[in-house]
N, C-alpha and C positions, 0 to 999 in steps of 0.2 A: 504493500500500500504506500501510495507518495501523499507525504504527509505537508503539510503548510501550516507553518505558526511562524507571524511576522514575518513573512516574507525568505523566510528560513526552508528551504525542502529538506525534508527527512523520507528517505526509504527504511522501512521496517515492517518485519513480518509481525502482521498483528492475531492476538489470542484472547483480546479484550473483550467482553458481553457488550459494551457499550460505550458512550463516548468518554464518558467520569472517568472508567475506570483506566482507558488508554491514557488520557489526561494524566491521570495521576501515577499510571508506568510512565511518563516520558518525563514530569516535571510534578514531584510528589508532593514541593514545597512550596508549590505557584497557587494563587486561587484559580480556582475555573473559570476559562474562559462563559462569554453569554451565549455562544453559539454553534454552531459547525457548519459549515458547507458541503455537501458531499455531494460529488458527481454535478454543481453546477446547486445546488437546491438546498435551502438553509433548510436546516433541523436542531429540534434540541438538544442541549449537550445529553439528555440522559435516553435517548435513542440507540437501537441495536446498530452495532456497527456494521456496515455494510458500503458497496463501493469500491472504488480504485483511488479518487481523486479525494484528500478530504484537506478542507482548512478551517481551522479553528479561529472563531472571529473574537474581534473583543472591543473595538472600537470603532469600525467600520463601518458607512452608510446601509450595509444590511442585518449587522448586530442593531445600532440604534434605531430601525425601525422595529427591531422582535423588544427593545428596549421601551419604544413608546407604544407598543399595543401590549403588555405587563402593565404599562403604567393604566390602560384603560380599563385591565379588569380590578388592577387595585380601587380604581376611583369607584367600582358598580362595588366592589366587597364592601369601601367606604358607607356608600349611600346605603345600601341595604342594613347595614347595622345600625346606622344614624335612622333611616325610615323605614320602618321596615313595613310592608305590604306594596312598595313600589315596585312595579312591574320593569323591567330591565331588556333593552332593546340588544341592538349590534354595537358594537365598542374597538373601530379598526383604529389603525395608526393611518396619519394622515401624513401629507409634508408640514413640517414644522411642527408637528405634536400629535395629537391624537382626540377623539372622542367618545362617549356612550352618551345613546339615547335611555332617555326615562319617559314612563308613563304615572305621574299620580295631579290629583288635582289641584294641590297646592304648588305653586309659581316658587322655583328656585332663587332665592334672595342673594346678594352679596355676602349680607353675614353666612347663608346656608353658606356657598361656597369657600368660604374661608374656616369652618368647621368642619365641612367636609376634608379638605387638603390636611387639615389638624389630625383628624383620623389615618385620612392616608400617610402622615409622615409616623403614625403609631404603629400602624402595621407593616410598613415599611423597616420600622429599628425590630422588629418582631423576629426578623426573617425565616420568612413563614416558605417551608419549601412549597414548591408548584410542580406539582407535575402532571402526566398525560397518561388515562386511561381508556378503551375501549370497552363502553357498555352496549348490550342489547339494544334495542330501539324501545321496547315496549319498558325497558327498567330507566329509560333517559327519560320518556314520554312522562310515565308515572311518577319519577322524581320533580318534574317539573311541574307536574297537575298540579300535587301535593302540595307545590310553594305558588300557585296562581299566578305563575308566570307562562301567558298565555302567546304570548311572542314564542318564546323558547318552542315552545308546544308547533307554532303554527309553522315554522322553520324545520324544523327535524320532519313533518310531515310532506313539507314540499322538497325539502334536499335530500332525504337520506331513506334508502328500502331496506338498508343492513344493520349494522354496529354504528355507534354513532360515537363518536370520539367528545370527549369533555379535557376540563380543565380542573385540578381540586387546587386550591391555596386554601388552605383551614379551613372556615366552616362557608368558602365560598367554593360556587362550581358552575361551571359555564360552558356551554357550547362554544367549543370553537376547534380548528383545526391543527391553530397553533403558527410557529413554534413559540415557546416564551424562555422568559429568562430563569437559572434555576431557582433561584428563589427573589422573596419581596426585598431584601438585603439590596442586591442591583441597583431596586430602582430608589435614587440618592435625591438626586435636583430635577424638582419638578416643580411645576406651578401651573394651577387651575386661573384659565383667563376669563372666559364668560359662558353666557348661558344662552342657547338662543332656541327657538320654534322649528321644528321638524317635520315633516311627516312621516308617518311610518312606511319605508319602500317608496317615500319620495311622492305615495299617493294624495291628491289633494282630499281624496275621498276618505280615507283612512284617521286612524288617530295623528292628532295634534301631538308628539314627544315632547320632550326638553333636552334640547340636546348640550350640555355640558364639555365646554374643549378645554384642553390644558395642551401644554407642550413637556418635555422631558430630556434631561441632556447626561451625558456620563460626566463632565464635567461641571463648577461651580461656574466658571468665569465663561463657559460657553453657555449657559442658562441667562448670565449677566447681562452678555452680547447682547443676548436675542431679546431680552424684557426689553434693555433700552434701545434698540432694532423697532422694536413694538410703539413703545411712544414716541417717536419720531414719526412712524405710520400714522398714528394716531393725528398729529401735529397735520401732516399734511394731506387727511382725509379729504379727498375729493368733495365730498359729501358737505361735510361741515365747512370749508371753505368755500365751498359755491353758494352757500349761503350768507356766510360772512362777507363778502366780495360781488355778492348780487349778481350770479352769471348764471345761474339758471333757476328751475323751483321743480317739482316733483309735486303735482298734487293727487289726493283722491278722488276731487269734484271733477279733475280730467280724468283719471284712470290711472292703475298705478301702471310703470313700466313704460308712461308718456312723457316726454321732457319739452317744458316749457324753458324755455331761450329769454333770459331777461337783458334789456340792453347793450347791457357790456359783455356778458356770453356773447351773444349775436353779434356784436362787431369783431368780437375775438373770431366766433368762428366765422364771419364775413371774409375776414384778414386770409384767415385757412384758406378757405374757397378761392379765395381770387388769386392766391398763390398758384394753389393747385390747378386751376383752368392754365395760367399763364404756363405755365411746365407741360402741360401736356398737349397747348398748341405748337410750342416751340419747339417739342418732341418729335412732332409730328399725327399727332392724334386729332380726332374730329369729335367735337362736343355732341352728346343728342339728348332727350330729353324722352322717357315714357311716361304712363300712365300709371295712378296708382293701383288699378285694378286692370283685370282683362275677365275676357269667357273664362269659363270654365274649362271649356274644351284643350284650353293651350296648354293650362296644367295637366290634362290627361296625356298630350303627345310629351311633356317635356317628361315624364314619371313624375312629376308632384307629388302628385293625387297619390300612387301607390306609395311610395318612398318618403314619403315627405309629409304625411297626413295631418299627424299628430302637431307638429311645428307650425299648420298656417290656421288661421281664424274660418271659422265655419262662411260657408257663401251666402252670397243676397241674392234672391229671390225678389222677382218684378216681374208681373206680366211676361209671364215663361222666357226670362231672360236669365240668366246666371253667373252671376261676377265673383271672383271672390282676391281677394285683397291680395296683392303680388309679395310673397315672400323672398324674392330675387328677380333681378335683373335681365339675366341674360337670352330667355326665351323672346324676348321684346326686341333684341341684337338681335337674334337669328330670324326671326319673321321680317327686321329693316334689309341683312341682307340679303333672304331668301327673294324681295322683293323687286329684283330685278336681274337681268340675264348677266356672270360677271368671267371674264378674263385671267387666266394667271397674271395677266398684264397690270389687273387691277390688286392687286395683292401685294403687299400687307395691307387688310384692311382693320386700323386702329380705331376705334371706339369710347368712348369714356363719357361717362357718367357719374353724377354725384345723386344717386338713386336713391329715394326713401321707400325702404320696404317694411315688411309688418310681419310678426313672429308671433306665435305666441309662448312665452315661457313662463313655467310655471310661478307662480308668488314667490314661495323660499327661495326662489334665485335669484331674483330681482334684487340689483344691488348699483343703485344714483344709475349715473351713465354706463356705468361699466358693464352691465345687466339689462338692455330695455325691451319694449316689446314694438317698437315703431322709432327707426333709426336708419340716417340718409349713409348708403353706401359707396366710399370711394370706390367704383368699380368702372373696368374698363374689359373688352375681353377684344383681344388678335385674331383674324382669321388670314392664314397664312398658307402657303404648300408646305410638304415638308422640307422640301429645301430650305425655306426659309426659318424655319423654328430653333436654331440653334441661333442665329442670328436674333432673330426677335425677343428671346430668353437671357442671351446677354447683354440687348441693351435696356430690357426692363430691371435686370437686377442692378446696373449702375444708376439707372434711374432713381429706386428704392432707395439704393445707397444715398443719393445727394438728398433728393428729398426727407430724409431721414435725419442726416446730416444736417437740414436748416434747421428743426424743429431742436436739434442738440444732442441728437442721439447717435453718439460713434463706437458705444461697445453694443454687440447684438449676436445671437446665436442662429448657426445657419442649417438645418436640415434639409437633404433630401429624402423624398418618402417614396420608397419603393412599391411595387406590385402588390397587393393585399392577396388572400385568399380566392380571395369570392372579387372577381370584377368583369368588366364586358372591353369585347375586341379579343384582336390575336394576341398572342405571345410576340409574336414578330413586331406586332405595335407598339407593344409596352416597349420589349426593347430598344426599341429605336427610339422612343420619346426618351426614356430613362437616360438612354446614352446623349441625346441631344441636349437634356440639362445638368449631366455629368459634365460633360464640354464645355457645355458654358461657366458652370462652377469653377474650372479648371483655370479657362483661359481669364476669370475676373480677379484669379489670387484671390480669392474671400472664400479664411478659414470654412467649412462645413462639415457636418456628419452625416452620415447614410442614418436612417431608419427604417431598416426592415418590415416589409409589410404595410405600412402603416399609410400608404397613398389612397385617395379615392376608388370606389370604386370605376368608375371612368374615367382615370388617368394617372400620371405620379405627378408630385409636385413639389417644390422647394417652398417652407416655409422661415421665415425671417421673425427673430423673437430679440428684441428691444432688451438693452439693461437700462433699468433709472440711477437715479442717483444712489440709492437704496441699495442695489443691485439687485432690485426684484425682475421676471424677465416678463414679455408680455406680447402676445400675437400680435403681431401687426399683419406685415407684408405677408404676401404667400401669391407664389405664382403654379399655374395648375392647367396641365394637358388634360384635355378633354378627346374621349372617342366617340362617348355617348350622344349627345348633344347633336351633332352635325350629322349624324348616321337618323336619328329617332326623328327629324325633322326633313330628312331628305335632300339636306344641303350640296350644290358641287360650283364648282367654277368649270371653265371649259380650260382642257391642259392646250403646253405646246403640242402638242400630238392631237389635237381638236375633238378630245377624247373629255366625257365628263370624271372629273375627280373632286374624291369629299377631301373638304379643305380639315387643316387642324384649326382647333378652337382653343384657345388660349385663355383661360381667366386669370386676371390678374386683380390686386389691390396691393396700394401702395402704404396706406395708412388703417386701414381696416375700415371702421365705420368713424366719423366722426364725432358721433356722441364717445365712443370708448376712447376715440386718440384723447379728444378732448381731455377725459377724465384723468386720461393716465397723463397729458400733459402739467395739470393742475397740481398734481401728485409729486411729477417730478420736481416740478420748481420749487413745489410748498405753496401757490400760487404767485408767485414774485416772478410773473412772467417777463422773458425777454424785453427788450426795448419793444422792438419791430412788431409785436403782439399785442404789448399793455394796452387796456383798453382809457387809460390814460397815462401817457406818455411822462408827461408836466405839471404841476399844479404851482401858483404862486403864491405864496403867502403874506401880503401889505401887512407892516408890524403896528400901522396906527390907519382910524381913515382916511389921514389924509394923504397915503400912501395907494389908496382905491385907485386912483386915474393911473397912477405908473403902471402899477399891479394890471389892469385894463389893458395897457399898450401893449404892455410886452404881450399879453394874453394871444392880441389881433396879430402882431408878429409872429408870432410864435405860430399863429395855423395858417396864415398867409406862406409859410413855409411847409405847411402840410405837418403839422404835429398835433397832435390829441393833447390840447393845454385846455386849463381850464383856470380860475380864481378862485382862493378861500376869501370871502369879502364879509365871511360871519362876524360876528360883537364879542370870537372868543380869545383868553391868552396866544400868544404864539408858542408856546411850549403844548399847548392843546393842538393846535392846528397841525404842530411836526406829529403829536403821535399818531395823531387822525390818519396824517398822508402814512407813517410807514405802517399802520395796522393795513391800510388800503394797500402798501406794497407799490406804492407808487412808483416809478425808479429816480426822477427826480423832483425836488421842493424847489423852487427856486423863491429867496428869502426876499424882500424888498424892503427897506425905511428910505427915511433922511440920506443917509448919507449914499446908499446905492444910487437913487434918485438922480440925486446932487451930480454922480458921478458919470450917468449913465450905465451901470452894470447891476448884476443880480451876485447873491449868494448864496454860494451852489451844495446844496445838502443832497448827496448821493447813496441810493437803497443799499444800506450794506457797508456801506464806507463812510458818514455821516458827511460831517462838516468840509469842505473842501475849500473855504474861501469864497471871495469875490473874483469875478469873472466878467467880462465885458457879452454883451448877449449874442453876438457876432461870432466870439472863440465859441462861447456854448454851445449855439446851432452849429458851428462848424462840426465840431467832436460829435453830437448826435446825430445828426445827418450821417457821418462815415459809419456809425454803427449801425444805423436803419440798414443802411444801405448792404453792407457785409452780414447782416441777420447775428451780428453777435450776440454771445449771449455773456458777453460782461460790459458792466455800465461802465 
């Protein structure tokens, strides 16, 4: 057997019953590792040995996930001895922590959770071993009658016809498959964060849970990280800052999942949009515009209707007419250019739209912009030969890049998504699309990875994932070969050979949607948007009134040059007025009295750098202008 600990191989002929006990032939003096790998597949340390390939884990991204789903069944042993007749859901490990669902009818308080965590750290010093036993179905069913845990019950009936595998830590026991850590000792630094609504199986029809997350770290100072990782997220919640800052609203009187644009939103995202048209005429792409609805019928040729049911809003119904709300674009592209006879000659044919379409998703997802149910799509899609698709694939992905690039974003993770299981077209097709955005990846130098499997089913595609400042990562771009589409709709152009061929279809987006860029851009700044974006650029602060007429001029210069200025001319201190502009995030104050006046010049209070002096207003617009202009994102 080839053994791995630390990165260390050992060959040795093993005689051990299981993994403890090899552990403790190879290193008597060590504590146990939390895990093993064998053959590719974690298991518990106290599993039969078996295998060729085994590594013993102890701190690795697949120990600390066996590390924070222990931590989940600890928190349901917690709850259950703290309340006992709660009903106890599913309890996985997530990224960055972990959760269980509960069913009882009293609402989970802050104090609840911070007495909860008090228990978990009790049975945590306990160390209470855990281990995994196989019981009959009907002794699992019956133990769980017994404690009216009717979940348990409803799961072993729909997953299992045999033995069903549990979990015992002391006087707790739980379904699950495993693996875990060997006892509650492990789990050291954890921390219960909040409590939110669930439903059970994600049904909206089913019970309302409570679902309880925490996270869990093997170390003290990587738990540290992450809590104040956590308030800095907090800090720059999209959510609470578009409110703070007046850029959008989210009401129920509209519907949840709808976003209302309040002025300064809307000229931010105006700003977005007119960037975006200007890029993609100069590109060479052709603007169009569809409808929010169509027939019915076009959802049946595009597979909607079968494929896509459950994601679009039910149809209207009128004097046997039937429309139903477009949840994508691109069927509306292929009937513009099914709509007349076309040429290889006319080929690449670019497209682009900033399309509002309509989903529906379910409540518990909905989350500000970042989640909505009615949201305008940067989408654009290619119709090309295949000669030309390698070509077309590389220059949308330096596309992506600039465009990306203005907005501030230069770190981003790159996959390509290979052939799935289950897709339509030949092998011959895939591979040739596959290979023509391998090529392209290749000849742009920009880092990527392969993902196996994981493409559409009607094509492969490279997807483009954003870091913020945070370094959280986030979908954006994604460009995506289509077979389906142009085949299901009876698309061709006429070849050099006067022969009809189906053209490739190319979807592409560069920003995703813009209610999400939006949000993820709010997030990354903290709202303290760039110059070229703020939805005010300037504000001037008169220190007395009789400072109002200069404060005034400068104001008419100031947009006479095209800048978003405006005047504080309220009855309040100026020490009020500066905190005003920088809660507002303003990027610059520009200060006025007496003596500016006197002088002709302002002083220049900058977001983030404060006081910078007095300045002639001339040098000022100088310097602002050069940054508009280069989309910088430092004042």
């Amino acid at each position: 057997m080839r053994i791995k600990v630390k990165g260390k191989l050992i060959e040795k002929e093993v005689q051990a019953a299981n993994y403890i006990e090899l552990w403790k032939e190879l290193f008597p003096d060590r504590p146990l590792p939390v895990a093993v790998k064998v053959d590719g597949e974690v298991k518990d340390i106290r599993s039969e040995v078996r295998g060729e390939e085994v590594e013993f884990l102890f701190e690795e991204e697949e120990a600390l996930a066996v590390l924070r789903h222990s931590a989940s069944h600890l928190l349901a042993q917690a709850v259950l001895q703290l309340y006992p007749g709660t009903k106890i859901g599913v309890g996985p490990a997530i990224e960055n922590g972990f959760y269980y669902d509960f069913y009882r009818e009293e609402p989970f308080t802050p104090e609840d959770l911070d007495r909860i965590e008090g228990r978990m750290k009790e049975l945590a010093s306990q160390d209470i071993e855990i281990k995994r036993e196989v019981w009959p179905r009907e002794k699992a069913i019956n133990y769980f009658r017994e404690r009216g845990q009717d979940f348990k019950i409803e799961l072993i009936e729909e997953k299992t016809q045999g033995d069903v595998s549990v979990y015992i830590q002391g006087d707790f026991v739980d379904l699950c498959r495993g693996p875990h850590v060997p006892s509650t000792g492990y789990i050291k630094h954890f921390k219960l964060l909040s409590v939110s609504a669930a439903y059970w199986k994600g049904d909206e029809k089913r019970e309302s849970m409570q679902r309880i997350y925490g996270t869990a770290f093997f170390k003290k100072e990587d738990l540290e990280a992450y809590l104040n990782f956590i308030q800095e997220a907090k800090k720059r919640d999209h959510r609470r800052l578009g409110k703070d800052l007046e850029l959008f609203l989210v009401s129920e009187e509209i519907g949840p999942g709808l976003i209302l644009w309040l002025p300064k939103g809307a000229l931010v995202r105006s700003l977005i949009e007119d960037f975006w048209r200007q890029e993609h005429i100069r590109r060479g792409y052709q603007l169009v515009y569809t409808p929010h609805i169509a027939d019915l019928g076009l959802w049946k040729i595009s597979g909607h209707l079968e494929y896509y049911r459950e994601n679009m809003f039910p149809p209207m119904e009128k004097d046997n007419l039937h429309y139903q709300l477009k949840p994508m674009n691109c069927p509306f592209h292929i009937i513009m250019f099914k709509s007349k006879l076309r040429s290889y000659r006319d080929l690449p044919v670019r497209w682009a739209e900033l399309g509002t379409v309509y989903r529906y998703e379910r409540s518990g997802v909905l989350h500000g912009l970042l989640r909505v149910r009615g949201f305008t799509q940067d989408d654009a899609h290619i119709f090309c030969t295949p000669q030309q698709m390698e070509e077309e694939i590389l220059s949308t992905l330096f596309f992506a890049k600039d465009m990306l690039s203005a907005f501030g974003f230069e770190d981003y993770e790159i996959y390509l998504s290979t052939r799935p299981e289950k897709f339509v077209g030949t092998v011959q097709m895939w591979e040739r699309a596959e290979k023509a955005l391998k090529n392209a990846l290749d000849r742009s130098g920009l880092p990527y990875e392969i993902d196996p499997g994981e493409g559409v089913f009607y094509g492969p595609k490279i997807d483009i994932k954003i870091k913020d400042v945070l370094g959280r990562t986030w979908q954006c771009s994604t460009i995506q070969v289509d077979f389906n589409l142009p085949q299901r709709f009876g698309l061709y152009y006429v070849g050099e050979d006067g022969a009809r061929h189906t053209p490739i279809m190319i979807h592409r987006a560069l920003l995703g949607s813009l209610e999400r860029f939006f949000g993820v851009l709010i997030e990354h700044y903290g709202g303290a948007f760039p110059l070229w974006l703020a939805p005010v650029q300037v504000r001037v602060l008169p220190i007395t009134d009789r400072n109002h007429d200069y404060a005034n001029r400068i104001v008419e210069a100031l947009k006479a040059e095209g800048f978003r200025a405006e005047a504080d001319l309220r009855n309040e201190k100026l020490g009020y007025k500066i905190r005003e502009g920088q809660l507002q995030k303003i990027p610059y104050l520009l200060i006025v009295g007496d003596r500016e006046e006197r002088e002709g010049r302002v002083a220049l209070r900058v977001r983030g750098k404060g006081d910078l002096g007095a300045v002639s207003l001339e040098e000022f617009i100088a310097q602002a202008r050069d940054k508009i202009k280069n989309k910088s994102t430092e004042l």
